[in-house]
C-alpha positions as CSV (number, residue, x, y, z in Angstrom):
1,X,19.9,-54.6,-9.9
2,X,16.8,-54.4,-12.0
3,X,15.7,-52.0,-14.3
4,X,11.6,-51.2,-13.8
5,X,10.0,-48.3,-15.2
6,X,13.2,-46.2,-15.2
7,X,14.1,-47.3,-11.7
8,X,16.6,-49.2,-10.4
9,X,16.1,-52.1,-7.8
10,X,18.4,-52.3,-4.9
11,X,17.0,-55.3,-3.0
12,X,13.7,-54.2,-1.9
13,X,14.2,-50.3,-2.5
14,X,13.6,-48.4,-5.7
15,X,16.3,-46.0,-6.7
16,X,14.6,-43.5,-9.5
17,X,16.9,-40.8,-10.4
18,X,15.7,-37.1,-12.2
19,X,18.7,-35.6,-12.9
20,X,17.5,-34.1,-16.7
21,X,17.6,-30.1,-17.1
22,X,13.7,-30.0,-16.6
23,X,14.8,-31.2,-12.9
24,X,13.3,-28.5,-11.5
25,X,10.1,-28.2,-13.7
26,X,9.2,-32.2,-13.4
27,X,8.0,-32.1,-17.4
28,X,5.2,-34.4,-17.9
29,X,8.1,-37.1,-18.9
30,X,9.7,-36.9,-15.1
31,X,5.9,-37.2,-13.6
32,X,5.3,-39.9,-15.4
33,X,8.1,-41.5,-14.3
34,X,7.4,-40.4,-10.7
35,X,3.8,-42.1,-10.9
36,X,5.1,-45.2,-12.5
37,X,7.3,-45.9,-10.1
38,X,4.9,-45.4,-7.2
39,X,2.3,-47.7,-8.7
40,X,4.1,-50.1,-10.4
41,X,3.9,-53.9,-9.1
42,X,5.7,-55.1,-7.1
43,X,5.6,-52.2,-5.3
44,X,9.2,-51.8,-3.1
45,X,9.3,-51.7,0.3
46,X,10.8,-48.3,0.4
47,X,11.5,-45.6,-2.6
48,X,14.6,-43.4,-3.1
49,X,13.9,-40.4,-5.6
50,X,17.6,-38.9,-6.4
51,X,17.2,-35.1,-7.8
52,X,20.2,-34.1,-9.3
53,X,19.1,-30.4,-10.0
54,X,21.4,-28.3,-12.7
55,X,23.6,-25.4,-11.6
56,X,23.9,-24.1,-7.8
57,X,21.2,-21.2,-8.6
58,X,17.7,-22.0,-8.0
59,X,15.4,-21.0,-11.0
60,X,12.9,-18.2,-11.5
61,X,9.2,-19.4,-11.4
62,X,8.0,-22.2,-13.4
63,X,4.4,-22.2,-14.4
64,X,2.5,-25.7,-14.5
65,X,2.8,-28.2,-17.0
66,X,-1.2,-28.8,-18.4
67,X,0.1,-32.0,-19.8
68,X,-1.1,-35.0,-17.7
69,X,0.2,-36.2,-15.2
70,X,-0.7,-33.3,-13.2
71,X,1.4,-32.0,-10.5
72,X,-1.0,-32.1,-7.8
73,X,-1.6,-36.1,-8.8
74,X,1.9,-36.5,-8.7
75,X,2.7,-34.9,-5.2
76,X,-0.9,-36.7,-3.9
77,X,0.4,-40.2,-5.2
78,X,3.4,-39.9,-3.4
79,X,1.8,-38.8,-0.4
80,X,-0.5,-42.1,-0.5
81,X,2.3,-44.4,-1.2
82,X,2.1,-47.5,0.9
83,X,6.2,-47.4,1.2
84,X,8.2,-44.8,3.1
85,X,10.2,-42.6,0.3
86,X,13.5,-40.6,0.9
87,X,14.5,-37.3,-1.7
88,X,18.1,-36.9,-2.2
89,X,19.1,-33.8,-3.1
90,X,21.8,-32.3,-5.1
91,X,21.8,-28.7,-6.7
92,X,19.2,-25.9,-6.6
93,X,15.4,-26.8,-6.5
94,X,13.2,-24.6,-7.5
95,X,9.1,-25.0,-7.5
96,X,7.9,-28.0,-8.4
97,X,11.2,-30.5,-7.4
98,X,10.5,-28.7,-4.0
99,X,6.7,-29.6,-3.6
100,X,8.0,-33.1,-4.4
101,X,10.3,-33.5,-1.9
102,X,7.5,-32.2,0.6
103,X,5.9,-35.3,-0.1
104,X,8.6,-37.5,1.2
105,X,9.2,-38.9,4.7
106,X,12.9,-37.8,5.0
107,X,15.1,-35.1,2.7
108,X,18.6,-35.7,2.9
109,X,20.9,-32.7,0.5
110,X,24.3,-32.1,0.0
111,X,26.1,-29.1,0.7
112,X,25.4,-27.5,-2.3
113,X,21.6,-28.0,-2.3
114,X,19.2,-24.6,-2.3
115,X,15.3,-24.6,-2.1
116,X,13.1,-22.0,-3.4
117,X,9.4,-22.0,-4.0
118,X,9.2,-18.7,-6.5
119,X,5.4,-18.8,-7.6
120,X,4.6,-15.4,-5.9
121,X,6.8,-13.7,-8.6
122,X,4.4,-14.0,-10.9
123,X,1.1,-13.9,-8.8
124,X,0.0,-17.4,-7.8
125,X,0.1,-19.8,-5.0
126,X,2.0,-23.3,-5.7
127,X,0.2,-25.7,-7.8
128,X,1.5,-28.8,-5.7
129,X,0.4,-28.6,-2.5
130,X,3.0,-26.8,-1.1
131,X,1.2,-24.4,1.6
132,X,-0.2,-27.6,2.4
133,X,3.0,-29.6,3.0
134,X,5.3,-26.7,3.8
135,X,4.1,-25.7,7.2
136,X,3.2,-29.2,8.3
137,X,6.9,-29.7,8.4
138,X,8.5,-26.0,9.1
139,X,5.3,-24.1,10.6
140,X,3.6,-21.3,9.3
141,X,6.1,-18.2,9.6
142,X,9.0,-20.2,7.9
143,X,6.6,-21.1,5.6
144,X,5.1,-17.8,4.8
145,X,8.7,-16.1,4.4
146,X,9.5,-19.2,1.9
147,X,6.3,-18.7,0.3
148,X,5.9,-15.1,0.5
149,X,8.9,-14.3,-0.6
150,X,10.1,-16.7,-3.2
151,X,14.3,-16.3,-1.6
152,X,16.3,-18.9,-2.0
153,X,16.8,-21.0,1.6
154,X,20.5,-22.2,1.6
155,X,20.4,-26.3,3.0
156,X,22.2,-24.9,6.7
157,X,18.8,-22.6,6.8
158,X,16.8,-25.4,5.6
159,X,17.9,-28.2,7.9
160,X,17.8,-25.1,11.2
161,X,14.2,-24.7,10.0
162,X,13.1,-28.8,9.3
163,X,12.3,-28.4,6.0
164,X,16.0,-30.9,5.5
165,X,16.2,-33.9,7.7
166,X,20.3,-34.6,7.1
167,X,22.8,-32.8,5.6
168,X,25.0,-35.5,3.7
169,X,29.0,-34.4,3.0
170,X,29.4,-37.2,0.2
171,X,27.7,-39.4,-2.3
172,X,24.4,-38.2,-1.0
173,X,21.7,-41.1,-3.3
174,X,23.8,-43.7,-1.4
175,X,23.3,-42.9,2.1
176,X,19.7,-42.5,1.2
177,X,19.6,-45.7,-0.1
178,X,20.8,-46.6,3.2
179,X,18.5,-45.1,5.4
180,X,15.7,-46.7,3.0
181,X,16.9,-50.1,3.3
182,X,16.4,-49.3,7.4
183,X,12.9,-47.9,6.8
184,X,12.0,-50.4,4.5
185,X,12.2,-53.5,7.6
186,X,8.9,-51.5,8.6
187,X,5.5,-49.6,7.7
188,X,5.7,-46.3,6.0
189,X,5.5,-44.4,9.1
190,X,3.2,-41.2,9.9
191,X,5.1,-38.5,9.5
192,X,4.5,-35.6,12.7
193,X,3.9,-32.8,11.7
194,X,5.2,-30.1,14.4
195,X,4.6,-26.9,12.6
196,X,0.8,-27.6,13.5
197,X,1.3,-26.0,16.7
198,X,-2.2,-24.0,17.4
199,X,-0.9,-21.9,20.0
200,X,1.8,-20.9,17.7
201,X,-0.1,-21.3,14.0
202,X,-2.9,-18.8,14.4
203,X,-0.6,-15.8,16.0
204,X,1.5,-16.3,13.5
205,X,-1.0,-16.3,10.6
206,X,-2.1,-13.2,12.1
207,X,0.9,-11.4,12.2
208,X,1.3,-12.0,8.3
209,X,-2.3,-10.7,7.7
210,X,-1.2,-7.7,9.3
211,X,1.9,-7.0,6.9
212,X,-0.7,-8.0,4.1
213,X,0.2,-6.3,0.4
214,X,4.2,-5.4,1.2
215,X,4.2,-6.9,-2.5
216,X,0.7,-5.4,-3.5
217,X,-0.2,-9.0,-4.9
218,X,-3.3,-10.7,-4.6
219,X,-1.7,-13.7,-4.5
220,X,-0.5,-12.9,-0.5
221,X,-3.7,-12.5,0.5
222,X,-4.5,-16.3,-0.7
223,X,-1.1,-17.6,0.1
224,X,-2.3,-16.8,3.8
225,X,-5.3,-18.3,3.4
226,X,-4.0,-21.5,2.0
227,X,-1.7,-21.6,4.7
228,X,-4.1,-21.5,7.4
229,X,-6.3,-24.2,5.6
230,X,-3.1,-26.3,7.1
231,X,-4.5,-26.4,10.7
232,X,-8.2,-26.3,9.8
233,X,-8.3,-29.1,7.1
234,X,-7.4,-32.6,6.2
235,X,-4.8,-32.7,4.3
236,X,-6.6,-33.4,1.0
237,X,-9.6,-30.8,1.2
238,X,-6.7,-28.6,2.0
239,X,-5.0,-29.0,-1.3
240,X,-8.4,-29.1,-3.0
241,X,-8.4,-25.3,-1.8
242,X,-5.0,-24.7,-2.8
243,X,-5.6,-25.5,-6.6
244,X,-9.0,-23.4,-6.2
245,X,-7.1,-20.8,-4.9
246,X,-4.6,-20.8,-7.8
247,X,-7.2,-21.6,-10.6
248,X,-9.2,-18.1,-9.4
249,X,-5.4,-16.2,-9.5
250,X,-4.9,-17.4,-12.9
251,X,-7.7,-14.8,-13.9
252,X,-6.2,-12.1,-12.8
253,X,-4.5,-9.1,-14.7
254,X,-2.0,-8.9,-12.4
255,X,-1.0,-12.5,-12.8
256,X,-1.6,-11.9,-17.1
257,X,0.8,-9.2,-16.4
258,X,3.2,-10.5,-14.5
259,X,3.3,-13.8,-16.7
260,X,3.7,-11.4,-20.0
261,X,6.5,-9.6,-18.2
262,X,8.1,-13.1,-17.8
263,X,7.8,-13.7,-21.7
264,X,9.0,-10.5,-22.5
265,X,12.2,-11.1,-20.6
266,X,12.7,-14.2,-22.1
267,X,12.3,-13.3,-25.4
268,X,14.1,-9.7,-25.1
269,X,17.4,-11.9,-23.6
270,X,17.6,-13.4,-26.4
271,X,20.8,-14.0,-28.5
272,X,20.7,-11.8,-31.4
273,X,20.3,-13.4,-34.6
274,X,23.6,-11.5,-36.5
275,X,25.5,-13.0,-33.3
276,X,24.8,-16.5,-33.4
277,X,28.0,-18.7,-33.8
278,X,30.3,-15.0,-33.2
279,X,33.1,-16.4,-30.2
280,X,32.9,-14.0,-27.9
281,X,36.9,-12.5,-26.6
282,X,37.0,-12.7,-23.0
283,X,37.5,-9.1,-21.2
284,X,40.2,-8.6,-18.7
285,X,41.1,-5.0,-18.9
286,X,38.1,-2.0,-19.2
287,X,39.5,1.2,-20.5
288,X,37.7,4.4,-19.7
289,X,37.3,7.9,-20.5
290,X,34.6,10.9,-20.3
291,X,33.3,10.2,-17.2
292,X,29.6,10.7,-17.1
293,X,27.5,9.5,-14.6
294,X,26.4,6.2,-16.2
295,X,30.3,5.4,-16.0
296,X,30.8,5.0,-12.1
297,X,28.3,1.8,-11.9
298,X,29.6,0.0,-15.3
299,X,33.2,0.5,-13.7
300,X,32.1,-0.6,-9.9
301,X,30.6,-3.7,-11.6
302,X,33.4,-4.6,-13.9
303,X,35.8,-4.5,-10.8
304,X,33.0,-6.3,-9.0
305,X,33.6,-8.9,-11.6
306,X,37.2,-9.4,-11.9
307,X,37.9,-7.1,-14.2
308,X,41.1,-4.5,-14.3
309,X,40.3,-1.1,-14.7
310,X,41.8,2.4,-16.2
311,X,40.2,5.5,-15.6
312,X,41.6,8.2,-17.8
313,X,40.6,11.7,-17.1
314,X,42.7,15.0,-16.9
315,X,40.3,17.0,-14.4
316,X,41.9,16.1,-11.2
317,X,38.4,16.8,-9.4
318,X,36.0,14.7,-11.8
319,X,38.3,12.0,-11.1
320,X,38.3,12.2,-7.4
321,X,34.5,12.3,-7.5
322,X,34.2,9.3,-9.1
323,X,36.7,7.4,-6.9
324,X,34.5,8.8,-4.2
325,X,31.8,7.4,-5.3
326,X,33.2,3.6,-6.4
327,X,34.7,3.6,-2.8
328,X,30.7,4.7,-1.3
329,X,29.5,1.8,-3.7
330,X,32.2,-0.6,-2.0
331,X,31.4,0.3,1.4
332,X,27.7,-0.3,0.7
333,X,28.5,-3.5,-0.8
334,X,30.5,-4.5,2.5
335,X,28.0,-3.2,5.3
336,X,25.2,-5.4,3.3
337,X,27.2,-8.5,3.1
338,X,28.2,-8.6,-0.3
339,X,31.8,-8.0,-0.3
340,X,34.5,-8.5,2.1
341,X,37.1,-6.1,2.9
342,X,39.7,-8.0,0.7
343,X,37.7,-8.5,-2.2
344,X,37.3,-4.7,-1.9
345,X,41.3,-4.1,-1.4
346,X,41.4,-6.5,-4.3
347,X,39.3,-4.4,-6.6
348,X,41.1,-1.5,-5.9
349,X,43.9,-2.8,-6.3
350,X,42.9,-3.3,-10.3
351,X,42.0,0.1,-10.4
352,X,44.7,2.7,-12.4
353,X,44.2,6.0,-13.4
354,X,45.9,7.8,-16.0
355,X,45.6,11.4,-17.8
356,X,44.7,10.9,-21.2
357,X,47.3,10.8,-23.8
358,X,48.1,9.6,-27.5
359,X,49.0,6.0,-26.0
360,X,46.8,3.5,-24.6
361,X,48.0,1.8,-21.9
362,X,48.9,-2.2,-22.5
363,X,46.6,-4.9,-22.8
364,X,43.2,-3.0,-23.1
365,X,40.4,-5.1,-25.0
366,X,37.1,-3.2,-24.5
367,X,36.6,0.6,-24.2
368,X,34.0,2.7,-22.8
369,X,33.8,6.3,-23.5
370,X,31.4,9.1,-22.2
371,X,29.5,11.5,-24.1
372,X,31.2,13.7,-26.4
373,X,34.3,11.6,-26.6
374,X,34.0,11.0,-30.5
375,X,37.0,12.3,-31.8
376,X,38.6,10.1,-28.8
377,X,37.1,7.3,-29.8
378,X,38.2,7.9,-33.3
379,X,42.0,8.8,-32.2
380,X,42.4,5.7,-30.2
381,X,41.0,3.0,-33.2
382,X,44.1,2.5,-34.8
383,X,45.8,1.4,-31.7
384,X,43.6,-1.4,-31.0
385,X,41.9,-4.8,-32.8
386,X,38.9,-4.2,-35.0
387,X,37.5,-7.0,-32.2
388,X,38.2,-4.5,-29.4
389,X,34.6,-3.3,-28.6
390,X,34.6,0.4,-27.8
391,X,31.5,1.4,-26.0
392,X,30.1,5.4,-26.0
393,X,27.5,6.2,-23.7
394,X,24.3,7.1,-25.3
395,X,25.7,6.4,-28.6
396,X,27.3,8.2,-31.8
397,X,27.4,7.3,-35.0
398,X,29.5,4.2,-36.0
399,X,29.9,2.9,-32.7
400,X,28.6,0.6,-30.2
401,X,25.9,3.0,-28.2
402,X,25.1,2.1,-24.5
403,X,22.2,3.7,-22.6
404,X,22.3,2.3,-18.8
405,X,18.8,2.3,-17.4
406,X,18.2,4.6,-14.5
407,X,17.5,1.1,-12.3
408,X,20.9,0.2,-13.3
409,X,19.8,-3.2,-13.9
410,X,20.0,-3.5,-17.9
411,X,21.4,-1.6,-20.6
412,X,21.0,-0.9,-24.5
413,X,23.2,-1.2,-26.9
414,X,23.1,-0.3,-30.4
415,X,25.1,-0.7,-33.3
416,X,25.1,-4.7,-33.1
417,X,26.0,-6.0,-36.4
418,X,27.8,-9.9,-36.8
419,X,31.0,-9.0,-36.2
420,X,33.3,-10.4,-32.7
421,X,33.0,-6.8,-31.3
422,X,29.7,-7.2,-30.7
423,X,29.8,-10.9,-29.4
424,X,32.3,-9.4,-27.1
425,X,30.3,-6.1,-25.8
426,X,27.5,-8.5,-25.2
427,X,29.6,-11.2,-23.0
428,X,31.3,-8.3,-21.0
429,X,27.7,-6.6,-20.2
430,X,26.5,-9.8,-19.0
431,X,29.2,-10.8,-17.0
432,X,29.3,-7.6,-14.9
433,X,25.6,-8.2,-14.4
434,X,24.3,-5.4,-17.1
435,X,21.9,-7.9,-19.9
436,X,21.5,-5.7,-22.9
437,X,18.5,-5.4,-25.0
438,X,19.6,-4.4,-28.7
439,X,18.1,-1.7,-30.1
440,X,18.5,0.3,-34.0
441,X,19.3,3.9,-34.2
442,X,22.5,5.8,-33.4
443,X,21.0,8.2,-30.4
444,X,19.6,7.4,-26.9
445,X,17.8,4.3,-26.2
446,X,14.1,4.1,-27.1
447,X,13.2,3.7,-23.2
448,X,14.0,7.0,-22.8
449,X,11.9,8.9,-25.1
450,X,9.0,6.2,-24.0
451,X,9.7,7.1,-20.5
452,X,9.0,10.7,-21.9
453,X,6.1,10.3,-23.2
454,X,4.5,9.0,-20.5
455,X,5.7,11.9,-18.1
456,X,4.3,14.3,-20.6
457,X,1.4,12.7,-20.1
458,X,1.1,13.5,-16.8
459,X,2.3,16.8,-17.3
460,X,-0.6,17.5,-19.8
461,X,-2.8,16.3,-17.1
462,X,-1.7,18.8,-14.2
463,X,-2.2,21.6,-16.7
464,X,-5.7,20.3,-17.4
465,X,-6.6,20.8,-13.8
466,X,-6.2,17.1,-12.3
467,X,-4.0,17.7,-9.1
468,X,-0.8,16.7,-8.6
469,X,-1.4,14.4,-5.7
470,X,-4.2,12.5,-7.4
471,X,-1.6,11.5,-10.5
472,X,0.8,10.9,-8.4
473,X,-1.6,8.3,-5.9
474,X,-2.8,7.0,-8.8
475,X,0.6,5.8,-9.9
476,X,1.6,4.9,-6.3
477,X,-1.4,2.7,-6.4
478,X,0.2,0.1,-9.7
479,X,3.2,0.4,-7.7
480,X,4.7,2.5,-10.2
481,X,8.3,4.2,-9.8
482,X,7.4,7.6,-8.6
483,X,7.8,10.6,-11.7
484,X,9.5,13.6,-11.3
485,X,6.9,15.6,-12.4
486,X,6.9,20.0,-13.4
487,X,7.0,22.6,-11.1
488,X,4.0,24.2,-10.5
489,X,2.7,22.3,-12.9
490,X,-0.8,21.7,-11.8
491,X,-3.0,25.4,-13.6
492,X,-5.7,25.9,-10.8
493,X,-7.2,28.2,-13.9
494,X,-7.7,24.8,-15.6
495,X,-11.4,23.2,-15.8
496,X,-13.0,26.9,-14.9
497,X,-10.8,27.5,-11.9
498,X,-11.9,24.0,-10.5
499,X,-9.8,20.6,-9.8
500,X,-10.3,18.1,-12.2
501,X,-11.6,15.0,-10.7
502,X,-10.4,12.2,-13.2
503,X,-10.9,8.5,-11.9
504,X,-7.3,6.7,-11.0
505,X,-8.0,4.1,-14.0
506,X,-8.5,6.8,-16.4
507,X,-5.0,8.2,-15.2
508,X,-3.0,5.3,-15.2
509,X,-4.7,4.2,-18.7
510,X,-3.5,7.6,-20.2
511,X,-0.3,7.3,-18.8
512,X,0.7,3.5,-20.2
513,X,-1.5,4.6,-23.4
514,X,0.9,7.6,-23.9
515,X,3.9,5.2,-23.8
516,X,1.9,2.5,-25.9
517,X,1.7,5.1,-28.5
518,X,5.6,6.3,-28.3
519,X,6.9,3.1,-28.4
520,X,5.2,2.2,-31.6
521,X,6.8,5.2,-33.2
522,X,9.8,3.7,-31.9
523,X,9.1,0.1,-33.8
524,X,8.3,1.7,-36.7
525,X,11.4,3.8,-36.5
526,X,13.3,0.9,-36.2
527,X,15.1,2.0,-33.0
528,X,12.8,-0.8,-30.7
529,X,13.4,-4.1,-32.5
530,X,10.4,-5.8,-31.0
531,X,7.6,-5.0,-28.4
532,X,8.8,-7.6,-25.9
533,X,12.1,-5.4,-25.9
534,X,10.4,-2.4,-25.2
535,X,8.2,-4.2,-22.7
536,X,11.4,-5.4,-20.5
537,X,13.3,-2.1,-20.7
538,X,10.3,-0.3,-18.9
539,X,10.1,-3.1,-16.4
540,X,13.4,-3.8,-15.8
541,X,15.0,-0.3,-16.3
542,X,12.4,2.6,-16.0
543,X,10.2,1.2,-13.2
544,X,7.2,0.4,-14.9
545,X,4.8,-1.9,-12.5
546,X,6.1,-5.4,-13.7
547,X,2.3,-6.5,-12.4
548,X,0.9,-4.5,-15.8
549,X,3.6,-6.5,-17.9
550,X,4.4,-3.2,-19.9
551,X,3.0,-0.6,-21.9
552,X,2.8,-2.6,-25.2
553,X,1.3,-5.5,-23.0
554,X,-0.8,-3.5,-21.8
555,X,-2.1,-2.2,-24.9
556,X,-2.3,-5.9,-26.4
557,X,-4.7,-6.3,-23.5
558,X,-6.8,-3.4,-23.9
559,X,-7.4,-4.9,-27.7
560,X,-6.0,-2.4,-30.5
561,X,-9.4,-1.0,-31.5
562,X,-10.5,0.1,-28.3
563,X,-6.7,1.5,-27.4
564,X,-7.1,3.2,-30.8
565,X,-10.5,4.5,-29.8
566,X,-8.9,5.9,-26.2
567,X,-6.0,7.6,-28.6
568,X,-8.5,9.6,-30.7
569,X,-10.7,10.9,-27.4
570,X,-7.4,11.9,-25.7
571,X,-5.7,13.4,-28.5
572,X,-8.4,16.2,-28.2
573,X,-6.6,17.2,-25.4
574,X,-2.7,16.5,-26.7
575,X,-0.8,15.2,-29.8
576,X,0.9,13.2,-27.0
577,X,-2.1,10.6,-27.2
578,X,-2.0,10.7,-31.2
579,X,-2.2,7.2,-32.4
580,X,0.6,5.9,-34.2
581,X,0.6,4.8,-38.0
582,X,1.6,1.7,-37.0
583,X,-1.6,0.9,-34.9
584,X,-3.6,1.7,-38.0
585,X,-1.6,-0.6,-40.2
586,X,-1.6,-3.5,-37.8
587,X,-5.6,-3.0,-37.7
588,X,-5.9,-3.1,-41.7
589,X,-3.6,-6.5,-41.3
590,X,-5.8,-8.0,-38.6
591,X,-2.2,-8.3,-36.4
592,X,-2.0,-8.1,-33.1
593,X,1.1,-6.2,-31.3
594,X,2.7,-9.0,-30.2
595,X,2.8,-10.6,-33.7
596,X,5.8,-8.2,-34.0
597,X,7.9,-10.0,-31.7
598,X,11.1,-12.3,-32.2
599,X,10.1,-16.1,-33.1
């Protein structure tokens, strides 16, 4: 064996191997290697490119790398390669690995290998040729569902639909080095391509047109078109329109917005600074008392997660309606698929309940209490480790304060400070599937009283004349969770006894502008930490469009001078559209909102 340019000779077949973290991604160092190897003399007489992915999970989307080599070079190389080339999989691929492999004549996985081609979670088509390649191989209704969709394709579902060749149950580089050292005795061959079937393709390109917008993206409207450009075009002027296609996308707001929803997430997860180097306790037993209605899914995910439960609570009838509704959870969870009647008998059977008394029962080591359990919370302290975290819904003074968002997806906590408690309360949120965004203050979280603001808004609008289905079409047309807005709230006495006709920009502007405004009163209160954070609570827990990126994105966009110039027109109407101090101060800085976010 022979070592040239990061590949390894074996006889007359290349063995390159990408098995770093950026796996998925192909960083410009891995497509560099990729196009070395191709065209590097003496060229092999066949190529095996090993992709040793991370994990078993496939990744969320991965914008493209600008640094050359770019990927559509890389994918077209390999596609023009005078040699035939086997992938070998291992892991979850995600975006680019996947377009790679699409280049190849043969994929061969393990068991353990997932596919998933994720761009249309943030508004864009592939950027490697991959509605080119895609349904060449699988044709173009399993493409458009892998493309559409952005699911992860198990490798049994990938080799019943082509995109796999061989499922391999061992070393799986070695029996591609195998099957190389057969193909190698004999031209690359041209590969068929049996998802170009015309009397198939175009009835099924139809039939996706005619679902068109279930995501209300752009981007599915030129996924389809890319995907036809498969039976109409040579391969190469039908990437040529793929990367068009893409380049016009990246214009778009909704992919700006959908990209700065991205960020915001991945800056709002963040560690904590006062946590860094805290060990974290591991949670085995959830104590729990004052149910509220935020306690049922925090206790149906714990025992989703392995975690033993003890419900204390004296009212006989509270109690049974929250078992009632654990078990409604469970059978849910069951008809869907995702649990099995023993894992269900197994929860249950790590569920106690207790009445509440002066005594803990043994081995607690986090607490979670309901609203106006304070002087429980206080009784209880001295029978536990300082390191015990002890949770109170919607928080109290002193304590750790968690706010689950009505999506039931993330939580807030406040109260972090660098001690273990908090390292703790953070592990045990994300292990039953609950991220927490941390947040200052002692009361509620911030998305709350941002949510507010923005159904005031709406209110103020209704008693201003504008009817109640035009707000609420106007927020059904950003995809925006629908607002429960007043009774009667619309005054037909408004506007001299006429409907106010207001545009649908105008109302959705005043809406996000309202919560713009309210959340930075919240930064400058200190309860939001940073606009990112605010951004992915609304996104993630109060059903702001994740297409607009968030209110404080969305004001970033706008450009603070001309949001502070919407501010003072509205306000005319309501304080509600006020602008804050703290846009006036970051306007006499020259700082822009999201200057305020973590580094």
């Amino acid at each position: 064996m022979q070592d040239v340019s990061h590949g390894v000779w074996h006889g007359d077949v290349m063995l390159l191997t990408l098995d770093t973290p950026e796996a998925c991604a192909l960083d410009a160092k891995a497509r560099e290697m990729v196009v070395d190897a191709l065209t590097s003399q003496p060229l092999p007489r066949a190529m095996v490119i090993a992709i040793k992915a991370p994990g078993a999970r496939a990744s969320g989307p991965v914008e493209a790398d600008v640094h050359a080599p770019h990927l559509m070079q890389v994918i077209e190389a390999l596609v023009a390669a005078p040699f035939p080339v086997i992938i070998a999989v291992t892991g979850a691929l995600s975006g680019p690995a996947v377009e790679l492999a699409l280049g190849a004549d043969v994929i061969l996985a393990g068991p353990d290998a997932r596919f998933c081609l994720p761009d249309i979670a943030l508004g864009l088509i592939p950027a490697g040729g991959a509605t080119q390649l895609l349904p060449r191989r699988i044709g173009a209704k399993a493409a458009l569902d892998m493309l559409l969709t952005g699911r992860v394709v198990s490798v049994s579902d990938a080799q019943q639909m082509g995109l796999v060749d061989r499922v391999v149950h061992g070393e799986v580089h070695d029996a591609a080095l195998v099957a190389a050292a057969e193909l190698a005795r004999h031209p690359r061959p041209r590969r068929p391509t049996p998802g170009l079937d015309a009397k198939t393709f175009g009835p099924q390109i139809s039939a996706a047109r005619s679902a068109l917008f279930v995501n209300g993206l752009p981007a599915a409207e030129r996924m389809i078109d890319a995907v036809e450009a498969a039976l109409i075009l040579p391969l190469a002027q039908g990437m040529t329109m793929e990367a068009t296609l893409r380049e016009d996308l990246l214009q778009s707001d909704e992919v700006l917005g959908l990209r700065a929803a991205e960020t915001a997430a991945l800056i709002a997860r963040r560690l904590p600074k006062s946590l860094a180097g805290i060990p974290a306790a591991p949670v085995t037993h959830l104590y729990v008392e004052g149910m509220s209605p935020a306690t049922t899914p925090i206790v149906f995910a714990a025992l989703s997660a392995g975690i033993s439960v003890t419900l204390a609570e004296a009212d006989r009838d509270v109690l049974g309606r929250v078992l009632k509704a654990i078990a409604e959870r469970q059978d849910a969870a069951v008809s869907a698929g995702r649990l099995d009647l023993a894992a269900r008998d197994a929860d249950w059977a790590r569920l106690a309940t207790v009445t509440p008394g002066p005594l803990l029962p043994e081995g607690v080591d986090a607490m979670l209490f309901g609203p106006g359990q304070i002087a429980r919370v206080t009784e209880t302290a001295t029978q536990v480790s300082s390191a015990v975290p002890r949770l109170v819904i919607d928080g109290a003074a002193g304590f750790f304060g968690l706010t689950l968002a009505p999506s039931g997806r993330i939580t807030t906590l406040s109260g972090i400070a660098a001690i273990p408690a908090a390292a703790t309360a953070r592990a045990f949120l994300s292990r039953i599937g609950l991220p927490l965004i941390a947040v200052g203050g002692e009361g509620p979280s911030p998305g709350a009283t941002i949510a507010a603001a923005g159904k005031t808004a709406l209110s103020r609008l209704l008693t201003r004349g504008v009817r109640e289905e035009a707000v609420l079409g106007a927020l059904a047309s950003v995809k925006a969770a629908k607002p429960t807005l007043p009774v009667g709230g619309f005054d037909p006495r408004a506007n001299g006894g006429r409907p106010l006709v207001m545009p649908r920009p105008e109302i959705i502007a005043r809406w996000w502008s309202a919560m713009a405004a309210a959340g930075m009163d919240c930064l400058a209160a200190g309860t939001a930490l940073c606009p990112a954070d605010i951004d992915h609570l609304m996104v993630a827990g109060y059903g702001f469009p994740r297409r607009m990126g968030g209110p404080m994105h969305m004001a970033h966009r706008r450009g603070l001078l001309l949001f502070r110039q919407d501010l003072r027109l509205w306000a005319r109407d309501d304080r509600i559209w006020a602008p804050p101090p703290l846009l006036d101060l970051l306007l006499s800085e020259a700082r822009t909102i999201p200057s305020l976010n973590h580094s």
